[in-house]
N, C-alpha and C positions, 0 to 999 in steps of 0.2 A: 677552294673555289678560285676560278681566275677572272680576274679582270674583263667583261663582257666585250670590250675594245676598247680603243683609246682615244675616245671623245672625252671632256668633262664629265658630259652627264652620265656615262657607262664609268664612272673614275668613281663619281659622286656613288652613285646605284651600289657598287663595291663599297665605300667606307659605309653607306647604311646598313647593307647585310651583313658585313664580317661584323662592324662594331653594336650591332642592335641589341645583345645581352651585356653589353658590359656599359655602354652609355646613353645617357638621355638624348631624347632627337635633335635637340635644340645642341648638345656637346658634338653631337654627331657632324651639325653642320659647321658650328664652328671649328672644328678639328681638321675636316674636308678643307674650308676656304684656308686655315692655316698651313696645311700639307701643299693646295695649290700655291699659295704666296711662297712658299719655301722651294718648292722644287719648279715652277715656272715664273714667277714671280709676276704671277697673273693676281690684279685685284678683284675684290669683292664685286665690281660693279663688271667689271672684262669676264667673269665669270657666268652674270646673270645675263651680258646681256647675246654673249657665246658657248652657250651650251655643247655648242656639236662641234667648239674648237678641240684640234686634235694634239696630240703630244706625240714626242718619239718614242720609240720602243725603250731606249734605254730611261729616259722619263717614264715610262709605264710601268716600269720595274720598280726604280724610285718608290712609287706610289705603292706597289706591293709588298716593299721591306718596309716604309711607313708604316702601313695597316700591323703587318706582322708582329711589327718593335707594339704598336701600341693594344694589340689583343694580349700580348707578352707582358703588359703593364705596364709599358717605360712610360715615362711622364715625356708628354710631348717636347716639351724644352730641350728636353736630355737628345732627344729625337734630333731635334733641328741641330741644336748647341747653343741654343741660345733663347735668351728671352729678352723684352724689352721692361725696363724700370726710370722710371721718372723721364724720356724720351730716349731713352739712353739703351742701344741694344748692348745687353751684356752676354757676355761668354761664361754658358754653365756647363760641364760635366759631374761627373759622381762624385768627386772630390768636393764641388760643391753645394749647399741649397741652394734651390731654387726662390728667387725672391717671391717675395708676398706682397700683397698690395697693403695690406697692412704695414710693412715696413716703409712704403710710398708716405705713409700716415706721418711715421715716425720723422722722415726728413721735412715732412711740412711742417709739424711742430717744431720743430729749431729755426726756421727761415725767420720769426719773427727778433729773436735776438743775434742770428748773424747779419742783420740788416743792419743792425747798428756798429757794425766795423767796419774798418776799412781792408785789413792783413788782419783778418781773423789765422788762430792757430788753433787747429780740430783733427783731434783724434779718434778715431773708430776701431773701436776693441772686438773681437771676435770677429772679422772684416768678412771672411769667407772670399766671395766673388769678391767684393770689393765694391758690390754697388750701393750703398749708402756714402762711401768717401768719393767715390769718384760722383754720383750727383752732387755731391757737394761742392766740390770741384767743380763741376762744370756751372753750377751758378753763383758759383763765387770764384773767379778765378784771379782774384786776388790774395786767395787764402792758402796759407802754408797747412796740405793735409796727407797723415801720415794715417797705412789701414793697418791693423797688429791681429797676425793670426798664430795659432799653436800649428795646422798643418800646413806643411811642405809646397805639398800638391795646389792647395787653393792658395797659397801666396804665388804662386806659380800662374796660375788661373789669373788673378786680379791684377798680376804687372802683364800681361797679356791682355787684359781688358782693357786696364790705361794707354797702353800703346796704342790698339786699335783705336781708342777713342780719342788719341792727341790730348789726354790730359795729366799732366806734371802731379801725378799722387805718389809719395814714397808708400812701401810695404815693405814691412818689420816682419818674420819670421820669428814667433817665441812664446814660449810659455806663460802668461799673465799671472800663475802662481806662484813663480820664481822672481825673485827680484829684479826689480825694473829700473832701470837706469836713463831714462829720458833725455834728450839733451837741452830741453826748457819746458818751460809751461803751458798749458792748453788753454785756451779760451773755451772751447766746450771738448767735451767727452760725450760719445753716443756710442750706443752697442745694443744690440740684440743678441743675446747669447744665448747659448743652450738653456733650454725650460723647461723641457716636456719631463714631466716624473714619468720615471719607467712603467710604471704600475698602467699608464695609459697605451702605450702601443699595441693593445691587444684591441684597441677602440678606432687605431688611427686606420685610412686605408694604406695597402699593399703596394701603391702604389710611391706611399711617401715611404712609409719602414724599408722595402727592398729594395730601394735604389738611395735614395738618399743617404747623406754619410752620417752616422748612427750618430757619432763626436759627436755633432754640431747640433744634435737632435732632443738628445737624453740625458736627463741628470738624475741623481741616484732619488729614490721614492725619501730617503731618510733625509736630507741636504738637497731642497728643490732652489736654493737662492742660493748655493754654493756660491759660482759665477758673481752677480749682485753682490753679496759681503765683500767679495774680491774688489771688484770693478770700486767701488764706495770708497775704500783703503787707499784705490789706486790715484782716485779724485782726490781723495784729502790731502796727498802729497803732490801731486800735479797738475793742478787746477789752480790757475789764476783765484787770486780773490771777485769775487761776483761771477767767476765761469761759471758755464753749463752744466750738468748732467742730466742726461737722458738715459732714455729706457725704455722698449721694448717688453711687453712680459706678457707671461701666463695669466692665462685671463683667473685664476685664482691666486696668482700673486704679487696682482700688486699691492695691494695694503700689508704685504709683509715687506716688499722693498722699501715700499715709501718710509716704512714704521725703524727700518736700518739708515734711512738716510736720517732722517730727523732725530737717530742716537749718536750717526755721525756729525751732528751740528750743520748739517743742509738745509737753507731756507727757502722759504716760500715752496714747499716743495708740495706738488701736487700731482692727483692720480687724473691723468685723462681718457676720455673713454672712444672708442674706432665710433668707423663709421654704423658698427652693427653696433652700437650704444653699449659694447663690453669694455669694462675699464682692462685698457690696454699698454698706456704710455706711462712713467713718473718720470719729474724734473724736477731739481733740486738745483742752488746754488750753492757755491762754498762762501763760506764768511771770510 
């Protein structure tokens, strides 16, 4: 089917007919107002209140390889290249996930003990994009912060975020299994790393499994805290006394994380739970 012409509301009438078996009306719309902001960078209200505004041919097209990419399942993000996280537009492709608003959760929870520095020093393990270091960055940008990832591509991805974004974050390209070698100590450590036991992608949609990068996705059904026992090892040797550790986790694992930090001698550690009331986060301190 083609595009009935090149008003809005015939742009609109197209993302509701191609997308009507694959998303809800309410997806529908907001996927349309985000394809308009992307490709004319017409708002929400320039939309409503210009329905018969017209676009160019080669913008009409635009709109047709949007629709295309997203009946094909691409995740809109991927689509644009980008999403926005804690105000902060970041730069995603397949190399990287796409952030979560739960991970938004995850940097509000440290806000209340980086308040209390002045050069905070924070590291972000399994970094990916790189958006939880570079939020951090940007509202502390007094604070020396380094992002540490295993792939190539996404440390690549996140010093191209920092640049775009003008903010001074190093990224480390490396293994976290292999010995580490730091050049000083952290005041906090935070990571969201790979959780999901394999044994669930047959539950997740098709839309996260076939484009998203499997690494950053999947950890074995036998060793779902792999990552966590790591990460815990990594704090007990580079972690300031009283620093941070945070976490991100499976919503079935966190009382096994927490139950590793408090073997590694991490205090006051506790599980917190998202805003959908699933225990989501642990934080622990080192002695």
């Amino acid at each position: 089917m083609r595009i009935g012409g090149n008003s809005l509301r015939q742009i609109k009438q197209y993302f509701e007919s191609e997308l009507s078996s694959l998303y809800e009306p309410s997806e529908r719309i907001i996927l349309f107002r985000m394809a308009v902001q992307h490709v004319n960078g017409f708002s929400h209200m320039e939309i409503h209140l210009n329905p018969e505004r017209r676009v160019s041919e080669s913008e009409l097209l635009a709109y047709s390889q949007f629709v295309k990419q997203l009946v094909n399942g691409v995740p809109v993000q991927y689509i644009m290249g980008y999403t926005w996280f804690m105000d902060l537009r970041i730069g995603v492709n397949s190399s990287v996930l796409i952030p979560r608003p739960e991970t938004e959760e995850l940097v509000h929870t440290v806000i209340p003990f980086l308040n209390g520095f002045d050069h905070a020093s924070i590291v972000d393990l399994c970094s990916g994009s790189g958006c939880i270091a570079l939020a951090l960055k940007s509202l502390y940008s007094n604070a020396t912060v380094l992002g540490v990832d295993i792939s190539e591509r996404a440390i690549s991805k996140a010093i191209e975020n920092a640049r775009e974004l003008s903010l001074d974050v190093s990224f480390l390209q490396t293994d976290i299994f292999e010995k580490q070698q730091f050049a000083g100590l952290f005041d906090l450590m935070v990571s969201n790393p790979p959780y999901i036991p394999q044994s669930e992608r047959n539950e997740m949609s098709s839309r996260v499994t076939d484009f998203e990068p499997e690494e950053a996705l999947f950890v074995p059904n036998a060793d779902s805290i792999l990552f966590y026992r790591r990460i815990i090892e990594i704090g007990s040797q580079y972690l300031r006394a009283g620093g941070m550790l945070a976490f991100e986790c499976h919503y079935k694992g966190a009382a096994m994380v927490a139950s590793k930090m408090k073997e590694a001698r991490f205090s006051n550690v506790a599980i917190l739970r998202d805003l959908s009331g699933i225990e989501r986060f642990v934080t622990g301190y080192r002695l």
